[in-house]
C-alpha positions as CSV (number, residue, x, y, z in Angstrom):
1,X,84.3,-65.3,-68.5
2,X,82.2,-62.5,-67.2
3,X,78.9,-63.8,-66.6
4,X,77.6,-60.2,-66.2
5,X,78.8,-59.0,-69.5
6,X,76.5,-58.7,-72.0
7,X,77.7,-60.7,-75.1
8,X,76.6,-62.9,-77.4
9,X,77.8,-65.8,-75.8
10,X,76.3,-65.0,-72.5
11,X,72.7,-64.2,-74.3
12,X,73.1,-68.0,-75.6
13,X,73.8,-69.8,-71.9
14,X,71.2,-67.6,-70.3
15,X,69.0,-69.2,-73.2
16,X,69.5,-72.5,-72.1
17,X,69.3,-71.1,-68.4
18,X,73.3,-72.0,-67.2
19,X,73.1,-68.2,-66.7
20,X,70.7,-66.3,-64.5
21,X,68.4,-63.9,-66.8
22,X,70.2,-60.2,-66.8
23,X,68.7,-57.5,-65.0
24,X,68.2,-54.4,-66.9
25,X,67.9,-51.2,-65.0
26,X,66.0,-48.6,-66.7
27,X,66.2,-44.4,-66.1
28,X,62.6,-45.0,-64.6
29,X,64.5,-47.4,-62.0
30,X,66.7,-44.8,-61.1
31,X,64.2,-42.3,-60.9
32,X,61.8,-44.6,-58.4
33,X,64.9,-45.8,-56.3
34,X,66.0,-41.9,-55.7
35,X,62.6,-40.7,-55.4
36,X,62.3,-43.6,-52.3
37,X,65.0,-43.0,-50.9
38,X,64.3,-39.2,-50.2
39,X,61.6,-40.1,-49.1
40,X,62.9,-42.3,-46.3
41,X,65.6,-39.9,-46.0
42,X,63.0,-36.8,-45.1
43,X,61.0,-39.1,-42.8
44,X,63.8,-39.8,-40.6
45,X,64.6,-36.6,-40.8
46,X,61.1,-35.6,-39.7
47,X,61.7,-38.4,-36.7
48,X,64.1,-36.3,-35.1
49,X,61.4,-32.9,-35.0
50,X,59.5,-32.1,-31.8
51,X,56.7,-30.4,-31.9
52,X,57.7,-27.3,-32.0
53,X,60.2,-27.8,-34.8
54,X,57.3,-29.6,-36.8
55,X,54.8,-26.7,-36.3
56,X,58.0,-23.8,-37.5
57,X,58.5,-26.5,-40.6
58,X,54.7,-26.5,-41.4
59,X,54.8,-22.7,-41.4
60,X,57.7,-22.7,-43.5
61,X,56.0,-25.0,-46.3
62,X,52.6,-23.5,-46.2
63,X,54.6,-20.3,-46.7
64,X,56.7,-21.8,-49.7
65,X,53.4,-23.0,-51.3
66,X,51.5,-19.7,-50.9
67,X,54.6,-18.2,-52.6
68,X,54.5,-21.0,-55.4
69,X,50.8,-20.6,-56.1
70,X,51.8,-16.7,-56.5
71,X,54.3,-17.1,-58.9
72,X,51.9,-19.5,-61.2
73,X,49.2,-16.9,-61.0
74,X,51.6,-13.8,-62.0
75,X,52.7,-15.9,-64.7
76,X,49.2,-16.9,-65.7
77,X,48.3,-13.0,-65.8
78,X,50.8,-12.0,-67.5
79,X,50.4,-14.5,-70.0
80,X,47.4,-13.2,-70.7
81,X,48.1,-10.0,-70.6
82,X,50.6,-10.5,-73.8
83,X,47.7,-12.5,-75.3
84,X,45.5,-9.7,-74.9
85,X,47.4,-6.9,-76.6
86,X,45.2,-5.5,-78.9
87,X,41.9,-3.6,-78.0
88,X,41.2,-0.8,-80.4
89,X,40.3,-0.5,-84.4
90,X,43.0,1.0,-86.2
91,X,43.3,1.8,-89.5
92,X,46.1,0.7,-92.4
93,X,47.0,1.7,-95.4
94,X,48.4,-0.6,-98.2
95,X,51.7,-0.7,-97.5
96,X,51.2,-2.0,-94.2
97,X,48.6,-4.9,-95.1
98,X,51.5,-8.1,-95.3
99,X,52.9,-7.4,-92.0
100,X,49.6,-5.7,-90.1
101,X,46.9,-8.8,-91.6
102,X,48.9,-11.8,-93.3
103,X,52.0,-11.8,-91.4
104,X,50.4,-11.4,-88.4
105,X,47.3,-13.7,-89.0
106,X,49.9,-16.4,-88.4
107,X,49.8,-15.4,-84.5
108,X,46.7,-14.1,-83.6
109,X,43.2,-13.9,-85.4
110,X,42.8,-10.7,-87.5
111,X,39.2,-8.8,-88.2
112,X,40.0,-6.6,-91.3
113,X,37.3,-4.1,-92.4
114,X,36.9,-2.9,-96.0
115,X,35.2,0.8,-95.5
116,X,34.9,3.8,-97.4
117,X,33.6,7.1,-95.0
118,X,31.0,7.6,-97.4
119,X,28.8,4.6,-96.7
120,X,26.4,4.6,-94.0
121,X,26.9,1.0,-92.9
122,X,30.5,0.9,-92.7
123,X,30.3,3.7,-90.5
124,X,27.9,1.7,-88.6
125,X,30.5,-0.7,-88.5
126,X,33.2,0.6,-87.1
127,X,30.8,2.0,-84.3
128,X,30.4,-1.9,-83.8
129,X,33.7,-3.1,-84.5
130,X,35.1,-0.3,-82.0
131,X,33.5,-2.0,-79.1
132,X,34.3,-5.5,-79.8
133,X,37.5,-4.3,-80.2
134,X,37.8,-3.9,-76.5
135,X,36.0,-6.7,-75.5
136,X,38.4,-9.2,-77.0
137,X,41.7,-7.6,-76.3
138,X,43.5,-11.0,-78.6
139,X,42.0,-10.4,-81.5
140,X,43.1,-7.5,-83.7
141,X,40.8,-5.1,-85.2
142,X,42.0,-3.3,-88.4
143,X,40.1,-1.0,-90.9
144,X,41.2,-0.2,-94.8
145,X,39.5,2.3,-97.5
146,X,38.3,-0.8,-99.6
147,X,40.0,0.4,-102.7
148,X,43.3,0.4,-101.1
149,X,43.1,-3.6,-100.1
150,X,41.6,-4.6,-103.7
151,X,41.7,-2.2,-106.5
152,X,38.3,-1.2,-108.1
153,X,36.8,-3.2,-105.1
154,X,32.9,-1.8,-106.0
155,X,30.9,0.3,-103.4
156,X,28.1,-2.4,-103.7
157,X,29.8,-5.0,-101.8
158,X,30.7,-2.5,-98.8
159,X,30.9,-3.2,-96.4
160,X,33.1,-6.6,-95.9
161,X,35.0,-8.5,-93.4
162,X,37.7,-10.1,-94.3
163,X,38.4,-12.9,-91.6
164,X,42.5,-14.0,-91.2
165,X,43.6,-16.7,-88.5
166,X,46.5,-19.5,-89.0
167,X,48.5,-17.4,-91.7
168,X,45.7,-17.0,-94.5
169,X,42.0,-16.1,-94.8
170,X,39.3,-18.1,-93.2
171,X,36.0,-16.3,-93.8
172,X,34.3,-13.2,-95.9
173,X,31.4,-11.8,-94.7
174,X,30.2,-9.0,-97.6
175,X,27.5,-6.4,-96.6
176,X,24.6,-6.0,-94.1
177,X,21.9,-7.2,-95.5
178,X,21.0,-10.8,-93.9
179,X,21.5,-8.8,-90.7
180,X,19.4,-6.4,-91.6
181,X,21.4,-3.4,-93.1
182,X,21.5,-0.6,-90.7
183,X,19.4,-2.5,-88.0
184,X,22.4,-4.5,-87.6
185,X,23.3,-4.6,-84.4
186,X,26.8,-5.2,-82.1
187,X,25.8,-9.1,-81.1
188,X,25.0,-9.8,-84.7
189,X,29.0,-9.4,-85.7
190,X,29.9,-10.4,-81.9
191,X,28.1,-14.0,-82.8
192,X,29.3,-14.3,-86.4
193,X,32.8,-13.5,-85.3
194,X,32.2,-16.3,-82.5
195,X,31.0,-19.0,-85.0
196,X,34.2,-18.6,-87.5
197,X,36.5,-18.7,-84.7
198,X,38.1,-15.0,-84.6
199,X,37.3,-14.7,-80.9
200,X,37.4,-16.0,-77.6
201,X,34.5,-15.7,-75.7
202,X,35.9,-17.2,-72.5
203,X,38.4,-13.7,-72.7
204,X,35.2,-11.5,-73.4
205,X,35.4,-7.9,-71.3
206,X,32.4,-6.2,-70.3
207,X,32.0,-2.7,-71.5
208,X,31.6,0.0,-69.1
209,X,27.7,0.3,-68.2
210,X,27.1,-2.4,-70.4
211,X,24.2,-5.0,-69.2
212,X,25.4,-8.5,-69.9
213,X,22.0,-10.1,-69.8
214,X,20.4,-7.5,-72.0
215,X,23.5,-8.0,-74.2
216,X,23.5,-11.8,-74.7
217,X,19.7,-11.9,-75.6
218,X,19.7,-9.0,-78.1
219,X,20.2,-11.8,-81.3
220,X,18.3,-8.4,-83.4
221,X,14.9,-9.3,-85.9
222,X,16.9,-11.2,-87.9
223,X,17.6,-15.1,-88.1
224,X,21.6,-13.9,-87.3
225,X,23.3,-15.8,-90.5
226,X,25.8,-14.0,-93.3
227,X,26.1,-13.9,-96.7
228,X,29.3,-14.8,-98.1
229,X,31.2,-14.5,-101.4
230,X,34.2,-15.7,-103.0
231,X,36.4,-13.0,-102.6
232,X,39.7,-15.0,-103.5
233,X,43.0,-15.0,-101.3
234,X,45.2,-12.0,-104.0
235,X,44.6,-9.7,-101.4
């Protein structure tokens, strides 16, 4: 008999305590034991240095840190940058609105504008949404001609946001007028677009010659809140 095999009949004498208790070694065991034992490994090592050969070492590990904390930082950046990939209103067309708004919704947050040229305020708008667009680079701007994203879409609801994140559409915001039609200003839409979630403000750019201060307190004469309808998800 084995008294380190683990059987049934072993289980039952270590019950009764003829056998010592089995000691089960665990991948975290491993781990710890190899862990200490480099350690003690690299301090004898370390022993054996003189001072010189210490300093040269120090040198040499202060310079593979630097070149770790460079690698994280390029690869922070560049994370970004894919993050931020967007940074202009474009416009679509029909064909493209399953792969440019829904399909892509399910990666990054998508502003959709529902225009016609014809309108005043959805020329005001675009003015608007044009900046914002390149202020938060991760959020995509797009603009249709409203009839061409819901047919017989009326003029009297223009114009309208249609807000997509997560694969599907998470808010509507139809016309100007709780912001005050065409005294609507750039923060108005920049704060609405910050309370439903369609963009960062920790990735915010400033625009070129644009006063920050004088930016952030410019809420306009109005008490900053949307209307919103119903607009249903057929789009």
């Amino acid at each position: 008999m084995n008294p380190e095999e683990d059987t049934e009949w072993n289980d039952i004498l270590r019950k009764h305590g003829i056998l010592p208790q089995q000691v089960k070694i665990t991948q975290n065991d491993i781990y710890d034991s190899a862990v200490e034992q480099a350690r003690e490994e690299e301090s004898k090592r370390l022993e054996k240095l003189d001072l010189d050969e210490l300093d040269k070492l120090e040198d040499e590990e202060e310079d593979e840190v630097l070149h770790q904390y460079r690698q994280q930082r390029l690869a922070e950046m560049q994370a970004q940058l894919d993050k931020e990939k967007f940074g202009e209103l474009t416009q679509i067309s029909e064909p493209d609105y399953k792969k440019e708004v829904t399909l892509a919704s399910k990666e990054s947050w998508i502003v959709v504008h529902l225009f016609r040229d014809s309108i005043p305020e959805c020329k005001l708008m675009n003015r608007h949404l044009s900046l914002l667009a390149q202020q938060y680079r991760s959020t995509k701007f797009v603009k249709i001609i409203s009839v061409e994203c819901i047919h017989n879409y009326p003029d009297a609801n223009l114009p309208t946001l249609l807000i997509y994140g997560e694969g599907d559409m998470r808010s509507q915001l139809v016309r100007l007028d709780r912001f005050g039609g065409m005294r609507t200003k750039k923060k108005d839409l920049e704060n609405y677009l910050k309370d439903v979630g369609a963009i960062d403000p920790s990735l915010r750019r400033a625009l070129p010659g644009e006063d920050d201060a004088e930016s952030e307190n410019d809420d306009g004469d109005n008490d900053g809140r949307a209307v919103y309808f119903d607009l249903g998800k057929g789009v």
